[in-house]
C-alpha positions as a Markdown table, in Angstrom:
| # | Residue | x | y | z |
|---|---|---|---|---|
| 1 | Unk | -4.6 | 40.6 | 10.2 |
| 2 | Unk | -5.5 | 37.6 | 7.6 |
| 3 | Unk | -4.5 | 39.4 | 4.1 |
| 4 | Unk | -5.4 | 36.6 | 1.4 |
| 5 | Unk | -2.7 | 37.6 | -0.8 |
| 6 | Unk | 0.3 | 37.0 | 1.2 |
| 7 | Unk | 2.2 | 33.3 | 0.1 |
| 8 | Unk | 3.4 | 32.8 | 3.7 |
| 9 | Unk | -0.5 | 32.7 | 5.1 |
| 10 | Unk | -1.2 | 30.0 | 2.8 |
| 11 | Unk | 1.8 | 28.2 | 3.2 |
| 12 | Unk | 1.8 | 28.0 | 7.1 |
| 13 | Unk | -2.2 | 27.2 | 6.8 |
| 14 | Unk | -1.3 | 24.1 | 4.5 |
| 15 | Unk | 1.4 | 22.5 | 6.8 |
| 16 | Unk | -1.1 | 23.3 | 9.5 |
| 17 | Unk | -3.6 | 21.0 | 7.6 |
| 18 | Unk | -0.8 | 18.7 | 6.2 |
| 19 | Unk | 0.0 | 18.2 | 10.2 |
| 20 | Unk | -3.2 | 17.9 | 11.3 |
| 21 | Unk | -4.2 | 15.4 | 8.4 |
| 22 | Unk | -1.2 | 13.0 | 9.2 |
| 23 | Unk | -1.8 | 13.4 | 12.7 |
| 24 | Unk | -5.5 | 11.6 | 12.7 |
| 25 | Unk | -4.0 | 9.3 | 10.2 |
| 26 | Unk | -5.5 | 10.4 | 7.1 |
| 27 | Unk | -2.1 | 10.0 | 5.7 |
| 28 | Unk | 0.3 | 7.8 | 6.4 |
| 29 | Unk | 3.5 | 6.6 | 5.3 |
| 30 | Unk | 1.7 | 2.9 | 4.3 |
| 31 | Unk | 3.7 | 3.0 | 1.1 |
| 32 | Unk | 7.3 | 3.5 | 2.4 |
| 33 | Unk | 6.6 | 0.6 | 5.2 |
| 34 | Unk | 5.7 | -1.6 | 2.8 |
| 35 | Unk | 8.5 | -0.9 | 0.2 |
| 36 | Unk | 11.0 | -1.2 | 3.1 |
| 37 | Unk | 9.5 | -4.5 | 4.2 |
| 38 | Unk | 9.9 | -5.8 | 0.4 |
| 39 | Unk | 13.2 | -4.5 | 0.7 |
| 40 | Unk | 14.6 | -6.1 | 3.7 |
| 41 | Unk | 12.7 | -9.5 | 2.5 |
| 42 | Unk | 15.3 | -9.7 | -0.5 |
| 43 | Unk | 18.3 | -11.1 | -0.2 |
| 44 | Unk | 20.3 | -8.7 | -1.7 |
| 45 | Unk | 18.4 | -6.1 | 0.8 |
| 46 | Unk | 18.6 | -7.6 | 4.0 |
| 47 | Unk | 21.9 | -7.3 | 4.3 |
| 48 | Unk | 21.4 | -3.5 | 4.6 |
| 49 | Unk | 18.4 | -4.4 | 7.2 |
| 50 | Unk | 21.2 | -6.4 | 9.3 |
| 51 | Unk | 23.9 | -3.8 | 9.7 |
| 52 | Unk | 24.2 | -2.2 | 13.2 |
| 53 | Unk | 23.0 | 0.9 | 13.4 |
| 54 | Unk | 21.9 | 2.9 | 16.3 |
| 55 | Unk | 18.6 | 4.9 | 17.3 |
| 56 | Unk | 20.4 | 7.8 | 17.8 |
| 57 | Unk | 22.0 | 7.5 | 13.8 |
| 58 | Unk | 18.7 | 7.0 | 12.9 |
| 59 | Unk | 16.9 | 9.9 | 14.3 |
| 60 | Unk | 19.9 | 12.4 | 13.8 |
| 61 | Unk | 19.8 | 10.7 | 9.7 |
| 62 | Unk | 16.0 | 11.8 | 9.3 |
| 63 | Unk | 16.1 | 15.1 | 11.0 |
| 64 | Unk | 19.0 | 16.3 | 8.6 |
| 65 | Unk | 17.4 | 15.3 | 6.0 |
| 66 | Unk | 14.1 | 17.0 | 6.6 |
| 67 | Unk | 16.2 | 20.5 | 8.0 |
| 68 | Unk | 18.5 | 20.0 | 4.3 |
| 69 | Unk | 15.7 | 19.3 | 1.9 |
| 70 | Unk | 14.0 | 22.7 | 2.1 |
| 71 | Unk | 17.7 | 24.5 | 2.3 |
| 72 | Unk | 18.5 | 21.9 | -1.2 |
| 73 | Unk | 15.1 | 23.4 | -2.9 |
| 74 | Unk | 15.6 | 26.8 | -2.2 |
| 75 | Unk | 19.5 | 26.3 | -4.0 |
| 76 | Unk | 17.9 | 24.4 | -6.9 |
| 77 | Unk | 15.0 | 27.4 | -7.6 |
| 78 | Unk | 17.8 | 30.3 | -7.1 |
| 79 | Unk | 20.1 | 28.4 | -9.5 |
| 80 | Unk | 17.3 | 27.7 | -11.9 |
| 81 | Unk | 16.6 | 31.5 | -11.4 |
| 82 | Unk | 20.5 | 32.6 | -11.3 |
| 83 | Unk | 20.3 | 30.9 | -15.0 |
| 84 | Unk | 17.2 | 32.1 | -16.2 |
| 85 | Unk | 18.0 | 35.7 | -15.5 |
């Protein structure tokens, strides 16, 4: 039953729109690409760009950090909590 009061209803109904937004390409991650591509056209930063690094590292890399971040905010707002009470 849809109870307009309960956080986790509108939570789950803005990552449903977040999703469904990026997924028509709405939003995209333009920004990052672009930075990375100014990045690896340095000198300094295409050193970083050359080193060998598998698809696997990569993939495994970005799914720890997505699964992490959440598990890093929830620390940050109890600690900011812990110290506030």
């Amino acid at each position: 039953m849809w109870t307009p009061n309960k956080p986790s209803h509108w939570l789950l109904l803005v990552l449903v729109v977040l999703f469904l937004v990026t997924y028509f390409g709405l939003l995209t991650w333009g920004r990052v690409h672009d930075a990375l591509e100014a990045l690896a056209g340095n000198p300094a930063g295409a050193q970083v760009f050359h080193a060998k690094v598998d698809r696997a590292d990569a993939i495994f890399m970005v799914f720890m950090f997505l699964m992490l971040t959440p598990l890093a905010v929830v620390a940050a707002v109890g600690l900011i909590a812990f110290a506030g009470a």
